[in-house]
MIDRENSE-45802 format. One line per 8 residues: number of its first residue (from 1); their letters; for each residue x negated, y negated, z negated of N, C-alpha, C. Coordinates in nm, 4 decimals. Layout:
// MIDRENSE-45802
NUM	a	X:Y:Z:X:Y:Z:X:Y:Z ~ ... $
//
This chain:
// MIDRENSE-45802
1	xxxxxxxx	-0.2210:-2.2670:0.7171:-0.2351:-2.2148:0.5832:-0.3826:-2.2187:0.5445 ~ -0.4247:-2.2433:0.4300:-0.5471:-2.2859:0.3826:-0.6066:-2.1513:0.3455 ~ -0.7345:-2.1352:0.3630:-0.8302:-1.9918:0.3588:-0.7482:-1.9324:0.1991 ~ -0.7684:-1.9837:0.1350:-0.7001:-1.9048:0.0005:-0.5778:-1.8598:0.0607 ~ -0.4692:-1.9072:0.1231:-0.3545:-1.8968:0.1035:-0.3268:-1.7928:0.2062 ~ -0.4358:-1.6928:0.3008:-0.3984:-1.5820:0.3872:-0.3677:-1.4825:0.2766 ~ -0.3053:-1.3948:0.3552:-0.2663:-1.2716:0.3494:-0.3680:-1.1386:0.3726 ~ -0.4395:-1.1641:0.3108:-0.5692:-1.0522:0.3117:-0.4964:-0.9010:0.2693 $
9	xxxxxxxx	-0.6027:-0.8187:0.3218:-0.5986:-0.6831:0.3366:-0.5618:-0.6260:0.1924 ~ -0.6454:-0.7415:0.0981:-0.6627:-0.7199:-0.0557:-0.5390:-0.7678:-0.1236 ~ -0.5028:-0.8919:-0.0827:-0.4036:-0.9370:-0.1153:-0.3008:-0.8413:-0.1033 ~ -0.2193:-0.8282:0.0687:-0.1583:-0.7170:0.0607:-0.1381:-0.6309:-0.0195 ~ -0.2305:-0.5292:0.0040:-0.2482:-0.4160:-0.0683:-0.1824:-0.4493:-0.2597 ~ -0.2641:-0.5144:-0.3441:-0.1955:-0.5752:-0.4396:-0.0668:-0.6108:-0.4724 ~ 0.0108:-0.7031:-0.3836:0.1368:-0.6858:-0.3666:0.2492:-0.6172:-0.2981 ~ 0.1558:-0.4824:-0.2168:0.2404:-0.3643:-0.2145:0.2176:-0.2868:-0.3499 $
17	xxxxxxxx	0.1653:-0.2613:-0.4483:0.0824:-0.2264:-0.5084:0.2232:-0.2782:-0.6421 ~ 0.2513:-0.3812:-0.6571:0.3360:-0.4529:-0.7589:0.4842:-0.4295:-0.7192 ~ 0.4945:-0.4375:-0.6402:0.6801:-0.4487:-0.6011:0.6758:-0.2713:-0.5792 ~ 0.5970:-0.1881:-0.5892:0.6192:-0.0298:-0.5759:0.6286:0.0096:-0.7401 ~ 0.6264:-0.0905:-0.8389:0.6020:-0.0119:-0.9950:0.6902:-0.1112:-1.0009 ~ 0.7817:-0.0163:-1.1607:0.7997:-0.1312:-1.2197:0.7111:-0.1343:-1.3520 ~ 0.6223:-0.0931:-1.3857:0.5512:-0.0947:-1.5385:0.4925:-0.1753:-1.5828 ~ 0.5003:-0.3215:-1.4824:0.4145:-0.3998:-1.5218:0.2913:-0.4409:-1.6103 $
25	xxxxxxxx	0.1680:-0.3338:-1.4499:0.0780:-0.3437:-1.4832:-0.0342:-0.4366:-1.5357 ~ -0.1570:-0.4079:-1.5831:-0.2930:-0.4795:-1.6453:-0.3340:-0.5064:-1.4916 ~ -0.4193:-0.6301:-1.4810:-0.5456:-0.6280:-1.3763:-0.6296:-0.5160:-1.3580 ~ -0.6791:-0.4280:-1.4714:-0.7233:-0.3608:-1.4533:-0.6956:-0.2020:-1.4118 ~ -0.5447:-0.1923:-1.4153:-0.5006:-0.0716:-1.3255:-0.4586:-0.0975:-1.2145 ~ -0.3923:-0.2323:-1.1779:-0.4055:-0.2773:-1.0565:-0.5211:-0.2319:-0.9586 ~ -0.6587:-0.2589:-1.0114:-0.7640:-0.2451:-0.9820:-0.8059:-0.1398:-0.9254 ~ -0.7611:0.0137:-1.0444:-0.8081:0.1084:-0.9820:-0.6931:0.1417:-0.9442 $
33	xxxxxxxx	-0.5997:0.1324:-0.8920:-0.5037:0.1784:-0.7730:-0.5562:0.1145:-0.6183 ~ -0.5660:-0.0186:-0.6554:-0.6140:-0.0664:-0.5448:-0.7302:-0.0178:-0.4495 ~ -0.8246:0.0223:-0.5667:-0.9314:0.0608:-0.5090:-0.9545:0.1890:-0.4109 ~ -0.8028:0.3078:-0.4308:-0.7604:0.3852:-0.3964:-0.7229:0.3452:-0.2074 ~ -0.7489:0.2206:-0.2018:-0.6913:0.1857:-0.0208:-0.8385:0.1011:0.0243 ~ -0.8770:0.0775:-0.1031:-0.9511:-0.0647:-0.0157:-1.0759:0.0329:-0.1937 ~ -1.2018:0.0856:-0.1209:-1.2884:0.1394:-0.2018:-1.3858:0.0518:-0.2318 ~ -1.4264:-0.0436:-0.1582:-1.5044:-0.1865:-0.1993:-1.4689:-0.2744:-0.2989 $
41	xxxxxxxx	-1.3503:-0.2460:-0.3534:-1.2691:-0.3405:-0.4133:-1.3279:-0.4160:-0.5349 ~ -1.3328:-0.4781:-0.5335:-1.3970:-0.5338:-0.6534:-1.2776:-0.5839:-0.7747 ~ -1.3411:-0.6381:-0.9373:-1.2055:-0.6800:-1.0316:-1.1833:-0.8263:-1.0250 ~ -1.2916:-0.8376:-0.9700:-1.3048:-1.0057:-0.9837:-1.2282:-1.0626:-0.8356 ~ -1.2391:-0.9890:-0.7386:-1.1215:-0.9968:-0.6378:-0.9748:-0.9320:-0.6493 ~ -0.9581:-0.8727:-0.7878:-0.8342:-0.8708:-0.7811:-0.7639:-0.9667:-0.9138 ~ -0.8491:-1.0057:-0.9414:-0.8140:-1.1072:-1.0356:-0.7858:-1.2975:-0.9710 ~ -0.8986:-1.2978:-0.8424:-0.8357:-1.4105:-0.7539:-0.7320:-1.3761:-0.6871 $
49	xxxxxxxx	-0.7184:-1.2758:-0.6583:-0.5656:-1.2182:-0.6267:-0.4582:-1.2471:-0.6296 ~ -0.4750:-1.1889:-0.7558:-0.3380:-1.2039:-0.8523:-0.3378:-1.3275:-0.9353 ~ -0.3912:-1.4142:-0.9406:-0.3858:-1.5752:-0.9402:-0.3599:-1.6272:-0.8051 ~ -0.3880:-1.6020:-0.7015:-0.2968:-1.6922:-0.5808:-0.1818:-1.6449:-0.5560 ~ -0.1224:-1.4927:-0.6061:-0.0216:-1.4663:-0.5988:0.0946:-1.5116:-0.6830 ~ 0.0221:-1.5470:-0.7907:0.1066:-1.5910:-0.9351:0.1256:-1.7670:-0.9049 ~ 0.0359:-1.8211:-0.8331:0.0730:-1.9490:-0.8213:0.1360:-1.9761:-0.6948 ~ 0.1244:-1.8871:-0.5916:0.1800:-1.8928:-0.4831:0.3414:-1.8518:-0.4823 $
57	xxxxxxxx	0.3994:-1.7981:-0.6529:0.5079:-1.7751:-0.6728:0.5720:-1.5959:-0.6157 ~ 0.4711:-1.5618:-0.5966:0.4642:-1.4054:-0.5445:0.5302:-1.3323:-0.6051 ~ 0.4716:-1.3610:-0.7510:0.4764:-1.2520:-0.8424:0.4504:-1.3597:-0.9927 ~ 0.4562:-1.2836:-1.1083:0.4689:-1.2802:-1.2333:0.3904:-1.2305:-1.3471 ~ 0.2986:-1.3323:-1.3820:0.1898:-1.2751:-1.4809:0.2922:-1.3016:-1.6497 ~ 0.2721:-1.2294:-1.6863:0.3507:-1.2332:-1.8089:0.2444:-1.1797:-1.9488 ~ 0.2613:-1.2533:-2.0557:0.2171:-1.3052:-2.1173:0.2597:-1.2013:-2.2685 ~ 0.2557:-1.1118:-2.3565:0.3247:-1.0518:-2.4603:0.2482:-1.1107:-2.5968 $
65	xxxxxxxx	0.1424:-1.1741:-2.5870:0.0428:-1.1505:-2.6936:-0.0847:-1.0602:-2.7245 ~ -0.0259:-1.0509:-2.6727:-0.2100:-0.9161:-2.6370:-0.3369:-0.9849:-2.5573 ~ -0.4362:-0.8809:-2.5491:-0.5295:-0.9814:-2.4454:-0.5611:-0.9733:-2.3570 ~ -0.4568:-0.8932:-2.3116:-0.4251:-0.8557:-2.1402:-0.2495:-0.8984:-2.1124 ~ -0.3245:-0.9738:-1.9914:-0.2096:-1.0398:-1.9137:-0.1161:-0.9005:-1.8492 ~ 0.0158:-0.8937:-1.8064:0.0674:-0.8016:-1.7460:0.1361:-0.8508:-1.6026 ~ 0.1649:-0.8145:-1.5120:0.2148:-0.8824:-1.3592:0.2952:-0.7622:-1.3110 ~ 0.4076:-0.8685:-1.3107:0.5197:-0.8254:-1.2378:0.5667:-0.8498:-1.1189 $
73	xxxxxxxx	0.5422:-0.7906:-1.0056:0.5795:-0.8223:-0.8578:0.7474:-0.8562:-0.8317 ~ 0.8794:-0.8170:-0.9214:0.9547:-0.8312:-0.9154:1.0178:-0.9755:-0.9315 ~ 1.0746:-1.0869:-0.8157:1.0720:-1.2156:-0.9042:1.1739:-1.2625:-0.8890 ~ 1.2734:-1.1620:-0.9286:1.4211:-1.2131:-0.9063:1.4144:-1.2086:-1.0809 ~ 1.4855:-1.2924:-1.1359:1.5566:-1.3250:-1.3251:1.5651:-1.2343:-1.3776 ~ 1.4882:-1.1675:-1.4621:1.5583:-1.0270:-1.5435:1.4597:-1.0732:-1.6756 ~ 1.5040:-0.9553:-1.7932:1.4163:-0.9723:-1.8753:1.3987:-0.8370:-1.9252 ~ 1.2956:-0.8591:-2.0009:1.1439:-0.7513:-2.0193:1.1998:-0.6982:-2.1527 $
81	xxxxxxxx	1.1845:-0.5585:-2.1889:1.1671:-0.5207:-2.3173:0.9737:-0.5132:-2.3184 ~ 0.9653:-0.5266:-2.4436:0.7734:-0.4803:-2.4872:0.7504:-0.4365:-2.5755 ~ 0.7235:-0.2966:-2.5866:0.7009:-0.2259:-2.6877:0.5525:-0.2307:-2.7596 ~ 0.6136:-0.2521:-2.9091:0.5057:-0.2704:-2.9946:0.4087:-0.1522:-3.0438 ~ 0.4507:-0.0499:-3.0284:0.3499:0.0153:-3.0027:0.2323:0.0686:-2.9147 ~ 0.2752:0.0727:-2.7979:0.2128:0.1024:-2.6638:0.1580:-0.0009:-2.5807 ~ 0.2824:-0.0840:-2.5913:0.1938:-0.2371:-2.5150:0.2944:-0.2574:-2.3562 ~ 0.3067:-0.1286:-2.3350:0.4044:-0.0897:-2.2355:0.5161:-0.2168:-2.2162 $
89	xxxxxxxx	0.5678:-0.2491:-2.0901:0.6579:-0.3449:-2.0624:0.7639:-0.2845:-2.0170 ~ 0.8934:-0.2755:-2.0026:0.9787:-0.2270:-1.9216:1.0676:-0.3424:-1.8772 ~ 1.1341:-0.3254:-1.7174:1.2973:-0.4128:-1.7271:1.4026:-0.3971:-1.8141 ~ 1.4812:-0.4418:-1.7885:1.6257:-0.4855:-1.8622:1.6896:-0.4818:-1.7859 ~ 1.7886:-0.3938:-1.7356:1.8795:-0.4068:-1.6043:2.0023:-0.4121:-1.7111 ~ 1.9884:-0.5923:-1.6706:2.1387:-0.6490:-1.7663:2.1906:-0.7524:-1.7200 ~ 2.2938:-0.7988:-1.7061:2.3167:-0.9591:-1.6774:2.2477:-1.0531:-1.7196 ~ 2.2397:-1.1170:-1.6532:2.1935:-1.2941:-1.7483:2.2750:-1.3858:-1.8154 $
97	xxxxxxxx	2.2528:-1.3921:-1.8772:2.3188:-1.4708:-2.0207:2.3112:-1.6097:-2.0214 ~ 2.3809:-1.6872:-1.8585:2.3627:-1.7746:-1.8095:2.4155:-1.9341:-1.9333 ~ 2.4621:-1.8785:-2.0147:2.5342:-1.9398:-2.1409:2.4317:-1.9743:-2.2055 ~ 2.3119:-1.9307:-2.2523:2.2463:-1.9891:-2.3278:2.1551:-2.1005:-2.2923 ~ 2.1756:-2.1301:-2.1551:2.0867:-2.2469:-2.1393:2.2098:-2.3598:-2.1370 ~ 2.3196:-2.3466:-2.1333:2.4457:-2.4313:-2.1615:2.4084:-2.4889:-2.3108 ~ 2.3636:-2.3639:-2.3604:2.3338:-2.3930:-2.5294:2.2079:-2.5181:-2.5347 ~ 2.1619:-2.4391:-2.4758:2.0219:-2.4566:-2.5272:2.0315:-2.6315:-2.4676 $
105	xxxxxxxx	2.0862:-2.6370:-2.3395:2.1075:-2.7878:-2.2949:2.1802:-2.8913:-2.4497 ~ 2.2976:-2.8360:-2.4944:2.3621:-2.8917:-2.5937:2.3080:-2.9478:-2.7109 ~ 2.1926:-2.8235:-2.7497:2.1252:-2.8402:-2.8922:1.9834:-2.9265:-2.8670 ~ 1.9977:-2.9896:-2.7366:1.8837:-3.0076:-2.7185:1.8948:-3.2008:-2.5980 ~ 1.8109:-3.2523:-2.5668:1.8013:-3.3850:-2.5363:1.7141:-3.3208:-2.3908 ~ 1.7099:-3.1577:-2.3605:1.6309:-3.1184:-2.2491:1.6935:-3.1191:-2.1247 ~ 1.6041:-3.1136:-2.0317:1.6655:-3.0955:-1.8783:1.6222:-2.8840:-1.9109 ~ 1.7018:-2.8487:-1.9018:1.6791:-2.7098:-1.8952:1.7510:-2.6249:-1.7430 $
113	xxxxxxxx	1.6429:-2.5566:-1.6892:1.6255:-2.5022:-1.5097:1.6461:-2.3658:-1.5605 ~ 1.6257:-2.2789:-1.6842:1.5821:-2.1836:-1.6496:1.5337:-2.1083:-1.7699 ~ 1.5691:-1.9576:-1.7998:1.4995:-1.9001:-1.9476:1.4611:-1.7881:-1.9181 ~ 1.3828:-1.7343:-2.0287:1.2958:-1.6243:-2.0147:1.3416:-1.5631:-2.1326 ~ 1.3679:-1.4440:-2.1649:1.3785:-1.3586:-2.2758:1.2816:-1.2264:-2.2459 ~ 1.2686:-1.1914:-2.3594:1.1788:-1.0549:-2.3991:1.2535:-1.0345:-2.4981 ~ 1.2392:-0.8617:-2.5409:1.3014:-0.7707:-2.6197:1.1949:-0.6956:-2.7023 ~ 1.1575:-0.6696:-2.7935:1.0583:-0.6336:-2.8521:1.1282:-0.5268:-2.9800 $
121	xxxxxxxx	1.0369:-0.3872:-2.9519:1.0812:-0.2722:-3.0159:0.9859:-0.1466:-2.9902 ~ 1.0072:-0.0348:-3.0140:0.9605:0.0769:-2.9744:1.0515:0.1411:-2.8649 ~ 0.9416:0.1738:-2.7444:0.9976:0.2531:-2.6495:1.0480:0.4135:-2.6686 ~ 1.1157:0.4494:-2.5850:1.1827:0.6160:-2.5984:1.0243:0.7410:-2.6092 ~ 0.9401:0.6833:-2.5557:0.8088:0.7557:-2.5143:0.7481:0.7797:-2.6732 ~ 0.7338:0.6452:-2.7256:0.6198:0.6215:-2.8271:0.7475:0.6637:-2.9816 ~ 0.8967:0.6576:-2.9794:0.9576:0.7242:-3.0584:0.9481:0.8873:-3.0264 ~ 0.9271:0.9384:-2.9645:0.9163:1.0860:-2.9378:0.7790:1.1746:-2.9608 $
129	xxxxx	0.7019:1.0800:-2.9329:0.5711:1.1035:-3.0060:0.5568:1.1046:-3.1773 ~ 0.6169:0.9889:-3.2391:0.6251:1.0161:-3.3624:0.7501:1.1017:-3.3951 ~ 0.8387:1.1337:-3.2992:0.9057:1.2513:-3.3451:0.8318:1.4112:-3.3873 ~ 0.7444:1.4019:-3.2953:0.6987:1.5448:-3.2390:0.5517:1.5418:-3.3600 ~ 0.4920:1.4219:-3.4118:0.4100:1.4499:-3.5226:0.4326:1.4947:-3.6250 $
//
């Protein structure tokens, strides 16, 4: 295995760190959790991190539009709600809707492997807050 591709203390830690949440955290709370085991820690080592983990197929940097990336250690098929107010990510504990890439093959001239959905709304948290204002 090539020097990038060990299993460092840092590494570790990071991807115990991801598969223990599901909130799919920022780099930068990653960071200071991490830093909580490993106090040297630096952001810029958890940012090579979580790029050899994301290409090494580890884990799941996910993408909402914002200008922070979010990573999900979970990498079995599910999909994400993302709330527009908070920024917050949650799962979807739902089936897969293995039909729409049947579709999507049909309407389309594609080789299709595989889909991604997101759900986009306000979470129970950030409706209760504007309840309570």
């Amino acid at each position: 295995m090539a020097k990038s591709q060990r299993m460092t203390k840092q590494k570790t830690a990071i991807l115990e760190i991801l598969r223990s949440v599901e909130s799919h955290p920022t780099a930068e709370w990653i960071y200071q959790e991490a830093r909580k085991k490993i106090p040297g820690l630096s952001l810029g080592t958890v940012y090579r991190n979580l790029n050899q983990l994301r290409d090494n197929g580890e884990i799941s940097e996910l993408e909402f539009g914002s200008h922070q990336s979010r990573f999900d250690g979970n990498r079995d098929n599910h999909y994400h709600f993302c709330c527009t107010e908070c920024g917050k990510v949650y799962d979807i504990h739902m089936p897969l809707i293995k039909s729409i890439e049947n579709r999507a093959r049909a309407a389309s001239s594609f080789t299709v492997t595989g889909h991604r959905l997101e759900f986009f709304g306000v979470c129970n948290d950030c409706l209760e807050m504007k309840k309570a204002i």
